[in-house]
PASEBA-1860 file (N, C-alpha, C; in nm, 3 decimals):
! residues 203
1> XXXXXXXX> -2.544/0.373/-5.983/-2.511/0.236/-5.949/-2.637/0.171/-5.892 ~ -2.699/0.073/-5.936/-2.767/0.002/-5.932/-2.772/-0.132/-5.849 ~ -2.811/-0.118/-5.715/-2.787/-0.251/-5.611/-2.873/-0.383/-5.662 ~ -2.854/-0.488/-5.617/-2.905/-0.618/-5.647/-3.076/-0.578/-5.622 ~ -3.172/-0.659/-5.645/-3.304/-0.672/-5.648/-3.348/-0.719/-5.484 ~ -3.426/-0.631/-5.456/-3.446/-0.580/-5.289/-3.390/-0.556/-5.224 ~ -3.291/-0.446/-5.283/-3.175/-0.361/-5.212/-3.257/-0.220/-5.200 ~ -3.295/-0.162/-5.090/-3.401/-0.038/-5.069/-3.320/0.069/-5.166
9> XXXXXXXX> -3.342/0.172/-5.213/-3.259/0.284/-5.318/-3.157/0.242/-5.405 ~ -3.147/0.153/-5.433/-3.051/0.096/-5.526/-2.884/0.116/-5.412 ~ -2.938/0.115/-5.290/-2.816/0.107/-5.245/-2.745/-0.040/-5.209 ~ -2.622/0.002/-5.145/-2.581/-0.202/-5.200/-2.563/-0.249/-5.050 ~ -2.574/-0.344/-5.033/-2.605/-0.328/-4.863/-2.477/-0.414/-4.830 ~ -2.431/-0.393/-4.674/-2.295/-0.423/-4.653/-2.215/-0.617/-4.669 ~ -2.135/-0.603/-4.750/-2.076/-0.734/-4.767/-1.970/-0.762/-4.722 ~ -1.898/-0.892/-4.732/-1.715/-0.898/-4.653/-1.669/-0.842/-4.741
17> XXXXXXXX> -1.707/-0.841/-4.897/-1.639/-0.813/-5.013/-1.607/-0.653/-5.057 ~ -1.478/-0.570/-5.067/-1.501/-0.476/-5.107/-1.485/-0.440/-5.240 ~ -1.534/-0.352/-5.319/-1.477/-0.307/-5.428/-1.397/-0.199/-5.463 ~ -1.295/-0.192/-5.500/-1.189/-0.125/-5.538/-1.195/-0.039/-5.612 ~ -1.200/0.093/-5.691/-1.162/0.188/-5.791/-1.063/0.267/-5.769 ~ -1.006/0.358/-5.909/-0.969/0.386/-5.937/-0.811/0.353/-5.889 ~ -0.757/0.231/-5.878/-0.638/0.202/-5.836/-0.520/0.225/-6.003 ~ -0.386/0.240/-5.992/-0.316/0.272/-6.054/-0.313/0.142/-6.174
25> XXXXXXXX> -0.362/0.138/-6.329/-0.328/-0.020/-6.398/-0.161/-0.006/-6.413 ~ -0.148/0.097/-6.516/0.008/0.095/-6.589/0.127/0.116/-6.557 ~ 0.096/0.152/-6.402/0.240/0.157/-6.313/0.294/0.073/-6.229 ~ 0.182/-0.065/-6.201/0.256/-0.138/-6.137/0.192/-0.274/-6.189 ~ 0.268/-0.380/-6.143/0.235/-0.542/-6.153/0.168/-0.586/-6.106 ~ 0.059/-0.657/-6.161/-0.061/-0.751/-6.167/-0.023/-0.771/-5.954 ~ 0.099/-0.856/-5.966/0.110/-0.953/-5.851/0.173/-0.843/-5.699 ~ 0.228/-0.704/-5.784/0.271/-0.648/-5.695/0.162/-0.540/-5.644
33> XXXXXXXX> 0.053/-0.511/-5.720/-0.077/-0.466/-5.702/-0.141/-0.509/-5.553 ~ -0.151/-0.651/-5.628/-0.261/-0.765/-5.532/-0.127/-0.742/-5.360 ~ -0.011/-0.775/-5.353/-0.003/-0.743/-5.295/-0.013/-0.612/-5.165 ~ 0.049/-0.520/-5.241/0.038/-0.386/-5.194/-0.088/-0.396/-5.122 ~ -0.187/-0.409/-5.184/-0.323/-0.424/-5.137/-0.344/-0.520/-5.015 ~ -0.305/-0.626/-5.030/-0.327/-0.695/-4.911/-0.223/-0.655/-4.779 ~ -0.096/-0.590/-4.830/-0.028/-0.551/-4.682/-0.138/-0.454/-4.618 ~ -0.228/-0.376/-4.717/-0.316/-0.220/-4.650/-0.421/-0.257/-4.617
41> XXXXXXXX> -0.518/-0.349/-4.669/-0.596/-0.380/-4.603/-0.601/-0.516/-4.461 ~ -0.472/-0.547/-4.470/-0.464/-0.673/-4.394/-0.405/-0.588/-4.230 ~ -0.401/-0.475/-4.241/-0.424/-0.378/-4.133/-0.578/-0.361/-4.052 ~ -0.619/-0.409/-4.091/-0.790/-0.411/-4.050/-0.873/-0.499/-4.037 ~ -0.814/-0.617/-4.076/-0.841/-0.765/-4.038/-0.789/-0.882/-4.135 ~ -0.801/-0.957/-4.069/-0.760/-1.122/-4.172/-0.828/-1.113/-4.341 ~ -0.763/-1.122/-4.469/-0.748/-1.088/-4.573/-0.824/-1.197/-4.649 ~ -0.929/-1.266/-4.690/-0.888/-1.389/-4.708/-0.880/-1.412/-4.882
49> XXXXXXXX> -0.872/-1.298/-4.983/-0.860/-1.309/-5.092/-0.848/-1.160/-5.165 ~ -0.725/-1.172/-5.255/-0.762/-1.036/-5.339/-0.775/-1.040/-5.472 ~ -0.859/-0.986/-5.542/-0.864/-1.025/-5.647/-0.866/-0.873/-5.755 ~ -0.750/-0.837/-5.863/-0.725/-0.779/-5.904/-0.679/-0.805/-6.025 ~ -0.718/-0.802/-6.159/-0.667/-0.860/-6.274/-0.643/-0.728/-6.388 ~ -0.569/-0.740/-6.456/-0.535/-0.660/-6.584/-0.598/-0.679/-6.661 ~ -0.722/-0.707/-6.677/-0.796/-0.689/-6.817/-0.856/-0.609/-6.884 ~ -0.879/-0.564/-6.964/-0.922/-0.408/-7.048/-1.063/-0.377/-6.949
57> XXXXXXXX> -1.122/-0.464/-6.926/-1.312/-0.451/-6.836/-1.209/-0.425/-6.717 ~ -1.136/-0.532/-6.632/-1.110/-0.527/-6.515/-1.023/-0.408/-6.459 ~ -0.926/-0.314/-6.526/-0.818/-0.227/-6.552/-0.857/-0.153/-6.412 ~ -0.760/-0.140/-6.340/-0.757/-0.038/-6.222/-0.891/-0.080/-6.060 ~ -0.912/-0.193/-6.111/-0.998/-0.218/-5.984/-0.997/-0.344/-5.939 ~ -1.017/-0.325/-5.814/-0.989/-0.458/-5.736/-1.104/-0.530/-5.663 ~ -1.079/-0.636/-5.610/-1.174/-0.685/-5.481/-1.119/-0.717/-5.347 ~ -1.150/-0.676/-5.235/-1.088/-0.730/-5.092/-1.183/-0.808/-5.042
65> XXXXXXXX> -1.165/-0.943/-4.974/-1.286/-0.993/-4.926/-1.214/-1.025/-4.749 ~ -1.302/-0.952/-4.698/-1.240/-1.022/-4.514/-1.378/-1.123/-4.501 ~ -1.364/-1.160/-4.375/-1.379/-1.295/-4.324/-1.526/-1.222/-4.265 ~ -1.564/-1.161/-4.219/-1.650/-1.056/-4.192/-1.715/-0.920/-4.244 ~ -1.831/-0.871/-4.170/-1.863/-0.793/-4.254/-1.796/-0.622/-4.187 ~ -1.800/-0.659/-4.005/-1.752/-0.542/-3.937/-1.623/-0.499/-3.981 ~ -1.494/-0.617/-4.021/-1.408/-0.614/-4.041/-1.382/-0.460/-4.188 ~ -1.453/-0.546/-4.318/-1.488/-0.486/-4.391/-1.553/-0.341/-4.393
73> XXXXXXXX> -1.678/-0.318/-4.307/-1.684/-0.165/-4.306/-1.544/-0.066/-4.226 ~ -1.538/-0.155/-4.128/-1.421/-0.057/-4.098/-1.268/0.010/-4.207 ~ -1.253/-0.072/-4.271/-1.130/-0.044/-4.369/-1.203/0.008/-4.450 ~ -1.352/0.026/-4.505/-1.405/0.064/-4.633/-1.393/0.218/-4.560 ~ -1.415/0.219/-4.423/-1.464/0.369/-4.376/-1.316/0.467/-4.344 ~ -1.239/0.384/-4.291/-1.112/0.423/-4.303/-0.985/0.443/-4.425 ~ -1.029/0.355/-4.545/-0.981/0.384/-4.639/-1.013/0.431/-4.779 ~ -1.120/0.492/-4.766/-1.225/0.530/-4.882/-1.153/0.689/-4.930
81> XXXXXXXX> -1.082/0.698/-5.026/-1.035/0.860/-5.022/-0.914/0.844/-4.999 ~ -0.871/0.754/-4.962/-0.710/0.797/-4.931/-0.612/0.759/-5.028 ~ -0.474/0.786/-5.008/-0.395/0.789/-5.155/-0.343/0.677/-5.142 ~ -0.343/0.599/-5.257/-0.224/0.457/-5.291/-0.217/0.498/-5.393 ~ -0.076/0.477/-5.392/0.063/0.465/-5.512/0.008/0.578/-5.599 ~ -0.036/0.677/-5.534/-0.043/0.807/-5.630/-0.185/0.831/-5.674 ~ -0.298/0.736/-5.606/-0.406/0.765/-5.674/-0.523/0.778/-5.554 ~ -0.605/0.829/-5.553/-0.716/0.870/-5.424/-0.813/0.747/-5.472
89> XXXXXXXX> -0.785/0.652/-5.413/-0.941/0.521/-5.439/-1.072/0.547/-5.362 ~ -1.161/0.491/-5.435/-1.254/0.443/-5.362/-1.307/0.351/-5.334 ~ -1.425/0.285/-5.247/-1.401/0.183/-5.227/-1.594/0.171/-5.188 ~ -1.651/0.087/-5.192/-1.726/0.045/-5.171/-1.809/-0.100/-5.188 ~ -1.867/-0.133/-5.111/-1.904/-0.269/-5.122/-1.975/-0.350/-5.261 ~ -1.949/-0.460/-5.273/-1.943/-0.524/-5.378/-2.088/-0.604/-5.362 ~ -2.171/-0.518/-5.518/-2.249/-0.607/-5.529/-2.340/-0.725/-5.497 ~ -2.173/-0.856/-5.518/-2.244/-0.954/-5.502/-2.160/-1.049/-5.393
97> XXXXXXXX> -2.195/-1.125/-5.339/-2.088/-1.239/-5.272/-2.013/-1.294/-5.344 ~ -1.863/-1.261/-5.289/-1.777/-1.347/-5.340/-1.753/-1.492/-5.318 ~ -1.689/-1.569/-5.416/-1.719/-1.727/-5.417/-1.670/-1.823/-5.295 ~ -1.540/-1.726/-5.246/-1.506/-1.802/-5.092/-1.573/-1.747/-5.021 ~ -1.670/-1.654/-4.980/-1.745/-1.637/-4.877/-1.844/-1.759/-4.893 ~ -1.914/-1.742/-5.047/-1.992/-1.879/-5.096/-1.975/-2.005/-5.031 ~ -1.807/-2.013/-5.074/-1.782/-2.186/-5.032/-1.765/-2.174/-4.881 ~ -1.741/-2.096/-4.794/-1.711/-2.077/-4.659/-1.871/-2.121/-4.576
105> XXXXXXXX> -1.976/-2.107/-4.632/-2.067/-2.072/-4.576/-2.161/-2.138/-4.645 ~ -2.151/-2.258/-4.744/-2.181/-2.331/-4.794/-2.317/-2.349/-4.892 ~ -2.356/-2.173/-4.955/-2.382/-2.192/-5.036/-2.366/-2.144/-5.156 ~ -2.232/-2.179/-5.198/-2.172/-2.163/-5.310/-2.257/-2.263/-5.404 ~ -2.277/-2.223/-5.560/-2.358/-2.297/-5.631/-2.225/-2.294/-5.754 ~ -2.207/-2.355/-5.839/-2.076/-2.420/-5.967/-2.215/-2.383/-6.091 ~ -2.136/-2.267/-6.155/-2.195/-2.183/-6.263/-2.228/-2.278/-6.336 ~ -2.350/-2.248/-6.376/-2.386/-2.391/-6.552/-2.335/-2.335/-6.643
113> XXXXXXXX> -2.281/-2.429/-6.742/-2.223/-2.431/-6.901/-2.293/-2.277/-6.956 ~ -2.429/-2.340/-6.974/-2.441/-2.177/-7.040/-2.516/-2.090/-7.011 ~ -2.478/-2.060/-6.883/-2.471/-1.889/-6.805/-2.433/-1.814/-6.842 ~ -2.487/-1.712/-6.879/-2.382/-1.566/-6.930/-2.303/-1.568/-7.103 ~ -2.266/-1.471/-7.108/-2.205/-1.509/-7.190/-2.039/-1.537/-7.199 ~ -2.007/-1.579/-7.316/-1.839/-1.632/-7.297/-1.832/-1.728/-7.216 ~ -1.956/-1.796/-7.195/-1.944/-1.970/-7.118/-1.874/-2.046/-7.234 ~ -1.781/-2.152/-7.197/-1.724/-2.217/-7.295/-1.768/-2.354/-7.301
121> XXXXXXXX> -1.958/-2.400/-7.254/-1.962/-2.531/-7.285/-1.919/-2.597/-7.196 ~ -1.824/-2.608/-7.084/-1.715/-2.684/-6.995/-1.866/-2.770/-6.965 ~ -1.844/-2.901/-6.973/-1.926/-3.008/-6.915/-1.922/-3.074/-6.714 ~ -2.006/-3.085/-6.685/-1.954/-3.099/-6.575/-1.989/-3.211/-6.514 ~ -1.847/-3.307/-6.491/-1.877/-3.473/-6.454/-1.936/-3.522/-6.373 ~ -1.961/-3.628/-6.330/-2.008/-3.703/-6.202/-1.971/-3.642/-6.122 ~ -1.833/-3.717/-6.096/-1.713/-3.649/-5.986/-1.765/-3.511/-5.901 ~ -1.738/-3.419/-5.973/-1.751/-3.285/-5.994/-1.933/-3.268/-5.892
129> XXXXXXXX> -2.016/-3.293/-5.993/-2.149/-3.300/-5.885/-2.143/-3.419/-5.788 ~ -2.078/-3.490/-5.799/-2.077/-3.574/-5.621/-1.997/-3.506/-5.515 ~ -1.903/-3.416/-5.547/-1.832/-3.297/-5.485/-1.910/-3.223/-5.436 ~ -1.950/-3.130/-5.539/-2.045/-3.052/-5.472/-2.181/-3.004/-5.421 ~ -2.245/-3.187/-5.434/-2.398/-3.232/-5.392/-2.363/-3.295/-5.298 ~ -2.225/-3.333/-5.239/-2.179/-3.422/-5.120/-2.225/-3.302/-4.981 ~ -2.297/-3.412/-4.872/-2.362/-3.304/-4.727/-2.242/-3.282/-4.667 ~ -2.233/-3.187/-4.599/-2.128/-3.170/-4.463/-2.066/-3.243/-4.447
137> XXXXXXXX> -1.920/-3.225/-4.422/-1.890/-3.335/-4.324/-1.937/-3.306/-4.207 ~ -1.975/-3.416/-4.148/-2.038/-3.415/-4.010/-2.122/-3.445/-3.984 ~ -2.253/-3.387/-4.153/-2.375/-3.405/-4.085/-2.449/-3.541/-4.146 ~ -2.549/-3.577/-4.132/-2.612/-3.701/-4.158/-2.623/-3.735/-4.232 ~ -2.635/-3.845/-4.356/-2.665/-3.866/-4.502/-2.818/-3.839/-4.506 ~ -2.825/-3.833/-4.652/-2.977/-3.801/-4.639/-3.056/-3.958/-4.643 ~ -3.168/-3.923/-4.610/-3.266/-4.011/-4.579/-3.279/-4.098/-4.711 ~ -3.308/-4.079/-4.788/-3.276/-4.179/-4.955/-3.164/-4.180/-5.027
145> XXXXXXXX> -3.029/-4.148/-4.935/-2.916/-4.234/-5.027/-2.931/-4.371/-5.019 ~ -2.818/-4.379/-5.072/-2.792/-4.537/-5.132/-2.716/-4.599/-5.050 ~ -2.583/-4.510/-4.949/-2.538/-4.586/-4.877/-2.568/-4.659/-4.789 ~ -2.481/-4.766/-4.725/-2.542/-4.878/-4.669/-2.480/-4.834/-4.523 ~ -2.554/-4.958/-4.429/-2.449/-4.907/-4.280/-2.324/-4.966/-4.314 ~ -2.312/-5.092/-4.331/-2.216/-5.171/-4.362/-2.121/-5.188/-4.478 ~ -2.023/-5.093/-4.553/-2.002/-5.099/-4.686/-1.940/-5.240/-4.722 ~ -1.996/-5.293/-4.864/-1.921/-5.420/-4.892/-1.816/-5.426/-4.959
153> XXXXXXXX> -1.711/-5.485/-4.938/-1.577/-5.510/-5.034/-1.567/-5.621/-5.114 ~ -1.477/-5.549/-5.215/-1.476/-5.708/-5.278/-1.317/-5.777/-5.237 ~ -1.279/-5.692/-5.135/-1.171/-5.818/-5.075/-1.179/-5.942/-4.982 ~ -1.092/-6.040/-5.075/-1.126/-6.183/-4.965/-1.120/-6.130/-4.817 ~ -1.197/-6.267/-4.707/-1.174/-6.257/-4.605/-1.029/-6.214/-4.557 ~ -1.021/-6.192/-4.486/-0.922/-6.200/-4.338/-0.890/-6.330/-4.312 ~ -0.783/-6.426/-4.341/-0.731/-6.553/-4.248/-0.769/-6.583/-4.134 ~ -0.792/-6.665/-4.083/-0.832/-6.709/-3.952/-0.668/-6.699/-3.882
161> XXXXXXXX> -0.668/-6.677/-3.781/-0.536/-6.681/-3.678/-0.477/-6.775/-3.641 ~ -0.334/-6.796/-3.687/-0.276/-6.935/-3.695/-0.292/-7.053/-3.591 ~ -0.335/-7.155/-3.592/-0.341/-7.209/-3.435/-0.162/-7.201/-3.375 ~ -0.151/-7.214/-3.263/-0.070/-7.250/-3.155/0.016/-7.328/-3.232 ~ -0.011/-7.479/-3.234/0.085/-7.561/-3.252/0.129/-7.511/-3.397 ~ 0.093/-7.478/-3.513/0.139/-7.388/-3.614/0.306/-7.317/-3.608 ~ 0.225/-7.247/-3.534/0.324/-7.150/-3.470/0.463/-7.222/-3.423 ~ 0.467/-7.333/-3.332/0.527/-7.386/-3.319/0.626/-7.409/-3.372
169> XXXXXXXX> 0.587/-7.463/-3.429/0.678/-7.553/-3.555/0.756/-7.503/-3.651 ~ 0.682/-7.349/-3.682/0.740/-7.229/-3.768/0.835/-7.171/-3.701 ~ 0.820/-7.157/-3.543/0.939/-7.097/-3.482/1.090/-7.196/-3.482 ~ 1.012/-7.378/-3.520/1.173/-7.429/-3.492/1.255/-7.387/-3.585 ~ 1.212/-7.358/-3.714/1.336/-7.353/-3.792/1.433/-7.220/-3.769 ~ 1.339/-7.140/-3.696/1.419/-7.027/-3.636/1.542/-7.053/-3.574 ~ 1.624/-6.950/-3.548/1.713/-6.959/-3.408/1.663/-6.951/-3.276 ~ 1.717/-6.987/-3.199/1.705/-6.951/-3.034/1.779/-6.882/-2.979
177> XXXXXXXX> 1.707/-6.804/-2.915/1.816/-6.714/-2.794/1.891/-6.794/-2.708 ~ 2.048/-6.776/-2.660/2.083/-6.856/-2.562/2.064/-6.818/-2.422 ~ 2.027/-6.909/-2.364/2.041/-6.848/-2.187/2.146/-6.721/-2.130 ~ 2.138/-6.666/-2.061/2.242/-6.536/-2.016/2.404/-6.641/-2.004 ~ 2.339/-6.727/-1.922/2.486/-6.794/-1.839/2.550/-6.892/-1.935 ~ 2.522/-6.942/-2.057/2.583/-7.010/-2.145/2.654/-6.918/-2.261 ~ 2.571/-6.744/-2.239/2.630/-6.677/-2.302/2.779/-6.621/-2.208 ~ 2.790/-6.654/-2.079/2.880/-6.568/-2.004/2.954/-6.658/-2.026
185> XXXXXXXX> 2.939/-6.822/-2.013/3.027/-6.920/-1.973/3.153/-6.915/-2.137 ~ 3.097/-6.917/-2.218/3.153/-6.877/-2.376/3.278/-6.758/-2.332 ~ 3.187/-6.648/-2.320/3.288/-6.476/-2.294/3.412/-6.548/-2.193 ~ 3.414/-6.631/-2.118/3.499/-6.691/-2.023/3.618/-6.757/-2.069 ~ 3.548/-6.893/-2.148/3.641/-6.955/-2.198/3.773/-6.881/-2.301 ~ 3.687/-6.767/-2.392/3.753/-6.713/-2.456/3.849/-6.602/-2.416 ~ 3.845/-6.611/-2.291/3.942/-6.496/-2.276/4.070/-6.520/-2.178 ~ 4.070/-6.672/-2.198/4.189/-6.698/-2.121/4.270/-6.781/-2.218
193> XXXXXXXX> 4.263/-6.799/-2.342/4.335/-6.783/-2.496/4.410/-6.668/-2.477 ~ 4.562/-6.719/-2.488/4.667/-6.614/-2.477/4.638/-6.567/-2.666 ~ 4.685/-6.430/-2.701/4.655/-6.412/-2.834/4.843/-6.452/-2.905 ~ 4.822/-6.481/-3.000/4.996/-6.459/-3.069/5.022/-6.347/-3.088 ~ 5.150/-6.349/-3.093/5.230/-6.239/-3.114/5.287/-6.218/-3.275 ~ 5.277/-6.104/-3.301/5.327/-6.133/-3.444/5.469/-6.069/-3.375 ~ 5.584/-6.101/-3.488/5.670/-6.012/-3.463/5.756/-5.971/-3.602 ~ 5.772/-5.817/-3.573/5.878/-5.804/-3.669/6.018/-5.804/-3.701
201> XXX> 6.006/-5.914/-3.634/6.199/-5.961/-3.610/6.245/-6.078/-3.720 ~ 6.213/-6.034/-3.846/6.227/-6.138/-3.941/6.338/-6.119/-3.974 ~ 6.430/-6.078/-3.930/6.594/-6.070/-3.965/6.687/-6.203/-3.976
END
């Protein structure tokens, strides 16, 4: 095994990311795999991706990525050799950085069209590079953008604030509240109205 370029002995030097072998393909499910895996390693710290696929290249191996790297040696050292679902794995660190450590830590780079092979051409829009050429949030624009301090709209002004007497005049066609005591004097009158009686004595 062959470590990245200025890795001393071709050894691979420690990452969050682990790599997985010899895990079981034909006995269990894609999704019940990835799990299993994350209940065992999520014993040893916060999990933040697993990545395990069924493909004829990918068959029987996985990736664990923790949030750290201490996190990671410890489960690599504690679980290297031991049995899942019938099979003795091993485990050792991965190569290369995985893409959420990338985007976590902000320098994740968006693969070009034709990298590698089995690139499919995918074009990649404005949008897309204003995404991911956009600075920090937080930190300063750069010194030769384009933005302004002041951004301009193309919406009309704002109205000026109605004058006073305006107002006025808009409120007469309103109702008015009545005073408390013209409301009591009303409740008064009305309740010394004897009510009728109906009766059912139509015999």
């Amino acid at each position: 095994m062959a470590g990245p370029p200025g890795a001393p002995g071709g050894v691979v030097p420690p990452n969050q990311t682990l790599y997985i072998t010899s895990l079981p393909s034909a006995k269990i499910q894609k999704d019940d795999l990835r799990t299993a895996l994350y209940m065992l390693f999520s014993t040893y710290g916060p999990v933040l991706d697993v990545v395990a696929m069924k493909t004829m290249k990918m068959r029987g191996q996985a990736h664990v990525v923790y949030r750290d790297v201490q996190t990671a040696t410890q489960a690599m050292r504690a679980l290297n050799g031991s049995q899942f679902l019938g099979n003795e794995i091993k485990i050792e660190y991965a190569k290369s950085k995985s893409d959420i450590i990338s985007k976590l830590d902000g320098s994740f780079k968006m693969p070009s069209a034709g990298a590698g092979p089995g690139a499919s051409g995918v074009e990649v829009t404005d949008v897309q590079r204003s995404i991911f050429n956009a600075p920090a949030p937080g930190s300063a624009p750069a010194a030769g953008s384009t933005t302004s301090a002041a951004p301009t709209s193309s919406l009309p002004p704002k109205p000026a604030a109605p004058l006073r007497a305006e107002a006025d005049t808009a409120s007469k066609g309103r109702g008015q509240k009545r005073p408390r005591e013209e409301a009591e004097e009303e409740e008064d009158s009305d309740s010394d109205v004897a009510m009728e009686e109906d009766s059912d004595d139509d015999d």
